[in-house]
mmCIF file of the C-alpha atoms, coordinates in Angstrom:
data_MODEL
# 
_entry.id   MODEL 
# 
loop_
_atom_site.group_PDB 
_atom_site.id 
_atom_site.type_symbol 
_atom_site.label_atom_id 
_atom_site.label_alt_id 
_atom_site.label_comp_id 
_atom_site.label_asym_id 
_atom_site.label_entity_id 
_atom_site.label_seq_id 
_atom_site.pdbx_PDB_ins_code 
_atom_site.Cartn_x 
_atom_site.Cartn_y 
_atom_site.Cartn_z 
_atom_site.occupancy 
_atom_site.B_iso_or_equiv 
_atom_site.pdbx_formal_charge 
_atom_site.auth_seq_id 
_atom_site.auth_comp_id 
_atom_site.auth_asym_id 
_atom_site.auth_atom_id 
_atom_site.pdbx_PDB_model_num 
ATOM 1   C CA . UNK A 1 1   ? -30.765 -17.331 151.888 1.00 0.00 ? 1   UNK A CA 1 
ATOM 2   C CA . UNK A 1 2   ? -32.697 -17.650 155.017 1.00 0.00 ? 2   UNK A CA 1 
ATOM 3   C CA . UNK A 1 3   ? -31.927 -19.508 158.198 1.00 0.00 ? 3   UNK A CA 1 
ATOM 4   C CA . UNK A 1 4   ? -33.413 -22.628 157.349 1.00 0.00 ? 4   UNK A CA 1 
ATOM 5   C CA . UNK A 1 5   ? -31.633 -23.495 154.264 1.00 0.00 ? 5   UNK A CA 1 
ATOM 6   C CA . UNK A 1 6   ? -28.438 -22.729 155.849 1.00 0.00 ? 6   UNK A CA 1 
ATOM 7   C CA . UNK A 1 7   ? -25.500 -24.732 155.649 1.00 0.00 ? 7   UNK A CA 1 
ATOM 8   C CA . UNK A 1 8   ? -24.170 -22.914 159.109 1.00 0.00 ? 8   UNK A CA 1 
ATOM 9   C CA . UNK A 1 9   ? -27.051 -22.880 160.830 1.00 0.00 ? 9   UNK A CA 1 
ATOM 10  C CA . UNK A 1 10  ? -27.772 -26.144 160.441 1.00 0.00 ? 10  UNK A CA 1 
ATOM 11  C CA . UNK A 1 11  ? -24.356 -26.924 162.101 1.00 0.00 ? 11  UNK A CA 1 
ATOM 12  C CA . UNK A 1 12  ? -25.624 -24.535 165.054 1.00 0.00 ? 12  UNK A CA 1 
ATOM 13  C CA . UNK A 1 13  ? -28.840 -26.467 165.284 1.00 0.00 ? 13  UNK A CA 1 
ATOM 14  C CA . UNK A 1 14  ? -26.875 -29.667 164.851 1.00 0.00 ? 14  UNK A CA 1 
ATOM 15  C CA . UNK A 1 15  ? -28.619 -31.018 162.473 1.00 0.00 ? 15  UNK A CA 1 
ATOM 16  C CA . UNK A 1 16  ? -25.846 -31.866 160.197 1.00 0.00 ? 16  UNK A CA 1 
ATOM 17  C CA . UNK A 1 17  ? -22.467 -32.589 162.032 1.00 0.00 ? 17  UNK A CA 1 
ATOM 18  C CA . UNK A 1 18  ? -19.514 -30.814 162.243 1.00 0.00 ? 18  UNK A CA 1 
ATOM 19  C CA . UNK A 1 19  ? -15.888 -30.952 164.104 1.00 0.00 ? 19  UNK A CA 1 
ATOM 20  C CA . UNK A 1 20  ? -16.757 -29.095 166.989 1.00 0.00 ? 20  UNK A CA 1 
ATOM 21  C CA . UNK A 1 21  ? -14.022 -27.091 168.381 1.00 0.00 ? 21  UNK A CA 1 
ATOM 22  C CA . UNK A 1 22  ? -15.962 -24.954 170.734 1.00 0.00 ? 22  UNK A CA 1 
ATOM 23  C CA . UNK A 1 23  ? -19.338 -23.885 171.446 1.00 0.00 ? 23  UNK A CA 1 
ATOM 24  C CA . UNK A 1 24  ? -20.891 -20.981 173.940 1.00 0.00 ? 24  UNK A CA 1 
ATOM 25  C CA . UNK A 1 25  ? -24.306 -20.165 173.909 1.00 0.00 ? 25  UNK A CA 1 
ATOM 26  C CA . UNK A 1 26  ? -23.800 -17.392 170.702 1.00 0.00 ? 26  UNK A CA 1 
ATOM 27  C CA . UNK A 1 27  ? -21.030 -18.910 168.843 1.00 0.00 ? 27  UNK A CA 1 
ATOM 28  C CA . UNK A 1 28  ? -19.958 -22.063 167.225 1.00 0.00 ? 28  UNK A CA 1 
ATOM 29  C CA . UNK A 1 29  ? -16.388 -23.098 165.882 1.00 0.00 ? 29  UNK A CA 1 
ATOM 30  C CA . UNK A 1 30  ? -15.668 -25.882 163.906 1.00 0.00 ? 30  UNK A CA 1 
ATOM 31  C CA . UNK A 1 31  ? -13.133 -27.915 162.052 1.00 0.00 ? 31  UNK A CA 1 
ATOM 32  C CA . UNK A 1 32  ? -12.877 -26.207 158.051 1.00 0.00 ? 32  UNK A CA 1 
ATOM 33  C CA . UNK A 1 33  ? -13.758 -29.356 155.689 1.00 0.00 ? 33  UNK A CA 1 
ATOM 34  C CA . UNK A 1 34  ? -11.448 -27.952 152.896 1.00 0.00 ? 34  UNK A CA 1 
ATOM 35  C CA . UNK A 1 35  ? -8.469  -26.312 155.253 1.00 0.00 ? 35  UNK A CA 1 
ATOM 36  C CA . UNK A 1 36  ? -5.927  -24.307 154.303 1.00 0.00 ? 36  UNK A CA 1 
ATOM 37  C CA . UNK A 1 37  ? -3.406  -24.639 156.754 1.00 0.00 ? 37  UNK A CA 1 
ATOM 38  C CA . UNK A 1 38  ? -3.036  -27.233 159.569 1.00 0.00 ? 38  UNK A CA 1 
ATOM 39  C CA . UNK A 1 39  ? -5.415  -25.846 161.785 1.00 0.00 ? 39  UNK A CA 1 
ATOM 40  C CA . UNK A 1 40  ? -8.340  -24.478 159.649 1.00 0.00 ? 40  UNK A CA 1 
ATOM 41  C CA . UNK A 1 41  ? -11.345 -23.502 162.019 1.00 0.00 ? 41  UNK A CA 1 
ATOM 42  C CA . UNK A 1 42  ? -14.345 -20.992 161.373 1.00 0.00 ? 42  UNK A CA 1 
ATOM 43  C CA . UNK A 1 43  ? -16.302 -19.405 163.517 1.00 0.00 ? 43  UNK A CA 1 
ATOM 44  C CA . UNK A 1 44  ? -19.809 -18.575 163.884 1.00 0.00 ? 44  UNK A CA 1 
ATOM 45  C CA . UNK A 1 45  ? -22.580 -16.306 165.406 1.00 0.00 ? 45  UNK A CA 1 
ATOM 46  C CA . UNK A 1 46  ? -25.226 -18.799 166.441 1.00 0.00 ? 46  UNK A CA 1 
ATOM 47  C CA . UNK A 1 47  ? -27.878 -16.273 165.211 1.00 0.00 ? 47  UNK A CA 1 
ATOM 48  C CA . UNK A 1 48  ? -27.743 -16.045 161.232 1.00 0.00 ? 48  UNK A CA 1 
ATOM 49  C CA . UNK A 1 49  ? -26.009 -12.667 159.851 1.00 0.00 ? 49  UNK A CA 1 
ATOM 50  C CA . UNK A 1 50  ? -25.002 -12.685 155.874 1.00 0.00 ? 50  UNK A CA 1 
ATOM 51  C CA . UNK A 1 51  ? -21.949 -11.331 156.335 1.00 0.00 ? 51  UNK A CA 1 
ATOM 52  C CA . UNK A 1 52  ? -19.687 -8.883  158.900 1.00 0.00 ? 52  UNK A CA 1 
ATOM 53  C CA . UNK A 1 53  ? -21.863 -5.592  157.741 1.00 0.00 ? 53  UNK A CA 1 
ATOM 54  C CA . UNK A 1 54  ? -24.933 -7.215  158.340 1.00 0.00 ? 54  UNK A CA 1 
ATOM 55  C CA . UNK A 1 55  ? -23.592 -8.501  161.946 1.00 0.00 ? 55  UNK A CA 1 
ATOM 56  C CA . UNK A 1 56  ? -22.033 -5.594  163.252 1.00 0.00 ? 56  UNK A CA 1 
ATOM 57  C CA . UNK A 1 57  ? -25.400 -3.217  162.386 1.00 0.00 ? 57  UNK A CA 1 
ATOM 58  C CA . UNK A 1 58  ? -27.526 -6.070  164.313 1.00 0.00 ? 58  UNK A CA 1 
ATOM 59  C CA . UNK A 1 59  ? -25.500 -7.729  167.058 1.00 0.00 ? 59  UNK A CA 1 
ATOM 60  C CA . UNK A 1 60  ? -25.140 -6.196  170.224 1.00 0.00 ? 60  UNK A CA 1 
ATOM 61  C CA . UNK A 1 61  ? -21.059 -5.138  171.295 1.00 0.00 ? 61  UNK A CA 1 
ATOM 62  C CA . UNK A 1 62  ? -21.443 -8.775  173.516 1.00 0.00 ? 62  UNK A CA 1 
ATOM 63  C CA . UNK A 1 63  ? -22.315 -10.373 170.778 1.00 0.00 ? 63  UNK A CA 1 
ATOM 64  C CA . UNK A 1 64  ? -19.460 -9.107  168.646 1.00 0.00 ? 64  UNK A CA 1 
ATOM 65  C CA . UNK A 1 65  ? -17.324 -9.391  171.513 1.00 0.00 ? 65  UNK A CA 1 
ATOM 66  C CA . UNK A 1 66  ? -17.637 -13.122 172.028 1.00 0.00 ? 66  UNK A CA 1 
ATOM 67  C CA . UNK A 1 67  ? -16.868 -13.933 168.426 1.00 0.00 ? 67  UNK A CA 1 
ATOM 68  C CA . UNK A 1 68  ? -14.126 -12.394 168.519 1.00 0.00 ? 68  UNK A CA 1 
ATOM 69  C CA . UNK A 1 69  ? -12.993 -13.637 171.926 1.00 0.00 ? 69  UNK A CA 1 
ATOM 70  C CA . UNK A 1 70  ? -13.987 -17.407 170.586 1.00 0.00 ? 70  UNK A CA 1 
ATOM 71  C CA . UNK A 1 71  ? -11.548 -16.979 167.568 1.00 0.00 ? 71  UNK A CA 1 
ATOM 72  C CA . UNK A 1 72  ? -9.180  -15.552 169.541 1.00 0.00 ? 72  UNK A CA 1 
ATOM 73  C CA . UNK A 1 73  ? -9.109  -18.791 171.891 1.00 0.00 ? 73  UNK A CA 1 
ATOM 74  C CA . UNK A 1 74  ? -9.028  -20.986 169.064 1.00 0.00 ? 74  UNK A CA 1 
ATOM 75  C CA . UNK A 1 75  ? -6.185  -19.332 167.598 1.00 0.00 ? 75  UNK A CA 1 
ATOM 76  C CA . UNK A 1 76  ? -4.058  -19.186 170.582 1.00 0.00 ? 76  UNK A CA 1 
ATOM 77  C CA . UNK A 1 77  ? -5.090  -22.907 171.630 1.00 0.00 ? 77  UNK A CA 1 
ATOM 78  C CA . UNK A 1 78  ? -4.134  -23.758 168.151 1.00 0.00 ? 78  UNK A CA 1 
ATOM 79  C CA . UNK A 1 79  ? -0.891  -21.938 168.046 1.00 0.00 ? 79  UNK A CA 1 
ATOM 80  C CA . UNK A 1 80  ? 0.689   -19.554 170.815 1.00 0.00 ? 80  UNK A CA 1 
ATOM 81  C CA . UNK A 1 81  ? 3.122   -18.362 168.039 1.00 0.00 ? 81  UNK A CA 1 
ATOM 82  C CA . UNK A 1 82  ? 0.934   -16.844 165.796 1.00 0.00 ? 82  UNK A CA 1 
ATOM 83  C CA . UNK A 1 83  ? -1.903  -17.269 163.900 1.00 0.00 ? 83  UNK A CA 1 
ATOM 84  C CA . UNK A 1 84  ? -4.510  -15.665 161.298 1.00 0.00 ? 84  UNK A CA 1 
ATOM 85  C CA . UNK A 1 85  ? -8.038  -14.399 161.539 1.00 0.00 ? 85  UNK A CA 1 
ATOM 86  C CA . UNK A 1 86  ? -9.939  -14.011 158.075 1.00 0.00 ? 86  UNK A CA 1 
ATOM 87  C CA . UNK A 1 87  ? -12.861 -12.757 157.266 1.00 0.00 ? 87  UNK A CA 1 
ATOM 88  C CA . UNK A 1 88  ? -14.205 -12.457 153.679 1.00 0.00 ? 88  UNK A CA 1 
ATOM 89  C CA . UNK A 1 89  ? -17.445 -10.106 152.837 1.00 0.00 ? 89  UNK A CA 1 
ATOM 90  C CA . UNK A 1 90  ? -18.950 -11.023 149.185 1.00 0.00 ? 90  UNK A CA 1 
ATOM 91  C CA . UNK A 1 91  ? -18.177 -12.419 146.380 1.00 0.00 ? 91  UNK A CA 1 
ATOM 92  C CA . UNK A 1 92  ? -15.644 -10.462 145.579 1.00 0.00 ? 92  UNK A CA 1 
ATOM 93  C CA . UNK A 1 93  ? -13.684 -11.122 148.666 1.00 0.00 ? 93  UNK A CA 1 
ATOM 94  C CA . UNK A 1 94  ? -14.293 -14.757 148.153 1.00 0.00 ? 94  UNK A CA 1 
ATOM 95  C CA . UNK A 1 95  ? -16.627 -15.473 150.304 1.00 0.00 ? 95  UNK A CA 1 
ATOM 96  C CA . UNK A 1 96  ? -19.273 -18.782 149.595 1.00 0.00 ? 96  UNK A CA 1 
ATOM 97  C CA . UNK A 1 97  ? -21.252 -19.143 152.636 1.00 0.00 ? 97  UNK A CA 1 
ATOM 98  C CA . UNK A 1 98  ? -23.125 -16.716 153.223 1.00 0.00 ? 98  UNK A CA 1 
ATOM 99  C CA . UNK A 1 99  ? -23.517 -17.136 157.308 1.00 0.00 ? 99  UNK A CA 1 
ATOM 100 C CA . UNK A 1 100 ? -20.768 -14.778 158.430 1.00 0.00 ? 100 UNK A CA 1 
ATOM 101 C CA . UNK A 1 101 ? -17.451 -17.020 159.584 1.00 0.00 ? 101 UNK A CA 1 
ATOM 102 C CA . UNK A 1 102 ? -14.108 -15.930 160.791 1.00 0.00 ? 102 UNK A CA 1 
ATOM 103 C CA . UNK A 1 103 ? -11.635 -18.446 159.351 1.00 0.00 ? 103 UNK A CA 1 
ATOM 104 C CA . UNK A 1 104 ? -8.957  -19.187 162.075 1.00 0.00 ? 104 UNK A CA 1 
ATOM 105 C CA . UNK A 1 105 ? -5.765  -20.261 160.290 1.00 0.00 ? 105 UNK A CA 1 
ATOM 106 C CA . UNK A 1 106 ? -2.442  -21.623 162.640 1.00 0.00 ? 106 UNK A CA 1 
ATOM 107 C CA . UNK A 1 107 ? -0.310  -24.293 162.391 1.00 0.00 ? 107 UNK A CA 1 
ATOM 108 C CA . UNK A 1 108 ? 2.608   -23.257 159.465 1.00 0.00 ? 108 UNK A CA 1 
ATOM 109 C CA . UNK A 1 109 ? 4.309   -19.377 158.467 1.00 0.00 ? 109 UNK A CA 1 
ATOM 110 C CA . UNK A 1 110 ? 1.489   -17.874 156.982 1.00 0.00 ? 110 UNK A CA 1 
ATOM 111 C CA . UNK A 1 111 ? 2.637   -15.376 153.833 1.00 0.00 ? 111 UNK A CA 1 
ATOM 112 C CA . UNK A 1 112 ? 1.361   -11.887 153.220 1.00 0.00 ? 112 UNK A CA 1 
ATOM 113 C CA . UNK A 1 113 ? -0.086  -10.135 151.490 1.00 0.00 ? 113 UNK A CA 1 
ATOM 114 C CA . UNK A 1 114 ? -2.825  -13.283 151.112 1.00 0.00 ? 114 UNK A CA 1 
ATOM 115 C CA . UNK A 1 115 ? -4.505  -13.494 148.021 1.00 0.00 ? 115 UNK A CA 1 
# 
């Protein structure tokens, strides 16, 4: 899939909307349409990356930082007693976007292990 036909980089570009929860100039988080928990956000590199491999071998240590710093924020915002930080790499691992996201989940006891 390339950039253009991307559900999450459309969202970046805003050209389709989205529940903004934050935004900085390389990272976008928004409201999950299908949560799974009360607080359900993912978050985005601005710039297009498949998955976590494909980021990490690309993005600069910044780049990677502020993702992780914006997820962070969200989750804390969301729920200064805990919260979860998911990311999923392939089929296999469930993932169906294929725009790299970190799914930010708060808001109840979360079980383990997860799936």
């Amino acid at each position: 899939m390339n950039e253009s036909d991307c559900i999450f980089c459309k969202i970046v570009r805003k050209e389709i909307p989205a529940r903004e929860v934050a935004r900085e100039a390389d990272a976008v988080a928004f409201s999950d349409l299908n949560p799974k928990a009360p607080t359900h956000v993912l978050v985005i590199p601005a710039r297009h990356a498949a998955n976590l491999g494909d980021f990490a071998s690309q993005a600069s240590p910044h780049e990677l930082g502020n993702l992780l710093a914006l997820a962070a924020k969200v989750g804390r915002e969301a729920s200064p007693s805990g919260y979860r930080v998911v990311i999923n790499e392939g089929l296999d691992a469930g993932q169906s976007v294929f725009h790299l996201h970190l799914h930010v989940l708060a808001g109840r006891a979360l079980a383990w292990p997860p799936g």
